[in-house]
Phi, psi and omega in degrees: 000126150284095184258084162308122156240114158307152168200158210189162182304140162057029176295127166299121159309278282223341148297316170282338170261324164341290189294301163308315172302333181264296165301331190291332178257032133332157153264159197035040155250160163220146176263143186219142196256120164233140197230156171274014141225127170283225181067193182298124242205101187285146136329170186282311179302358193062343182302327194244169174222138180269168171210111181292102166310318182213176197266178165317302187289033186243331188265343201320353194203059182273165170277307161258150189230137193219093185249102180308176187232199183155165181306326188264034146259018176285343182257302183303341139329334175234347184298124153293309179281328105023286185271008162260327171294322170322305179312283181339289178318282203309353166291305186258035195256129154329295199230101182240143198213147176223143191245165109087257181263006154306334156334287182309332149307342179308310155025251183316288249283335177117001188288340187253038182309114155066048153229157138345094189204171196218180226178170160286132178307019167248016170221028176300337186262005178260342182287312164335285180344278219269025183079024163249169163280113193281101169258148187243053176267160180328290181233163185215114119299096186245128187077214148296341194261124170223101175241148170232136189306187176354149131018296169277345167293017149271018177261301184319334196259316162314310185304302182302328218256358158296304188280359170293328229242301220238358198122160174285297191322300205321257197343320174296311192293296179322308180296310158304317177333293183298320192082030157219120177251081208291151182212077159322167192256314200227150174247088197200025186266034189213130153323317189291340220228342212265142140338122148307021157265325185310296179309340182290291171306299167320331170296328175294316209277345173288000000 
């Protein structure tokens, strides 16, 4: 099985290795990091670099599809070759899946067209814009279609769409593998849950 994930100028690291972390120990599978140009792919903080292997059109038909989210997905969000590959993938794709604003690119390209998809919670009314209907649970499944909210809910969400692939057993034994069993410091990793001043402050920080 073949798992393409985009990385692109201005990627959340932990939507795209999240998800990796987790697929990459699938039996028979490889993940392959793809860019419409390949090579080196700053984080959004500029600190880390991602490294693309192959281009899209080298990918054109993967079994899963993974669109990590990130500051640069506000430019991609208008890429044409960018949004034909989605289309593309997503006719023959098993599975097409998005962590935190790769939604929004699913988006634009027209795949959550009237379905369920969720995002990072500062952009739900924008994912709304753009046709899908915004909900705010963790991970949402329509389908073939798997989207997750914020940045670390691409584990949760890899994690859902591993026992779909291989089994519940698989997906448990990975989540052991990694060791994640989250125990937060603060229980305030939610809008639902977080204080307003806090969210006022996250808001400053985005």
């Amino acid at each position: 099985m073949n798992v393409a994930i985009p990385i692109f100028d201005g990627i959340t690291a932990l939507d795209a290795i999240g998800p990796y972390e987790v697929l990459s120990r699938l039996p028979r599978t490889r993940v392959h990091f793809v860019a419409a140009e390949p090579g080196l792919k700053r984080t959004e903080t500029g600190m880390l670099a991602l490294h693309a292997d192959a281009t899209l059109s080298a990918l054109a038909h993967p079994d899963v599809v993974v669109f990590p989210g990130g500051f640069g997905t506000r430019a991609l969000m208008t890429d044409e070759q960018v949004l034909a590959w989605v289309r593309t993938a997503h006719e023959s794709s098993q599975w097409t899946t998005s962590v935190c604003t790769g939604a929004l690119v699913l988006a634009a390209a027209g795949v959550l067209d009237g379905l369920e998809a969720t995002t990072h919670w500062l952009l739900l009314d924008k994912l709304g814009e753009l046709g899908a209907t915004p909900v705010t649970r963790r991970v949402v499944e329509q389908g073939k279609i798997i989207t997750a909210a914020g940045v670390s809910s691409g584990i949760d969400m890899a994690l859902t769409l591993a026992a779909r692939i291989a089994g519940e057993d698989i997906a448990r034994a990975i989540q052991l593998g990694i060791e994640y069993d989250p125990q937060p410091p603060f229980d305030g990793g939610s809008v639902a849950k977080a204080s307003p001043e806090i969210i006022e402050l996250a808001r400053g920080r985005s």
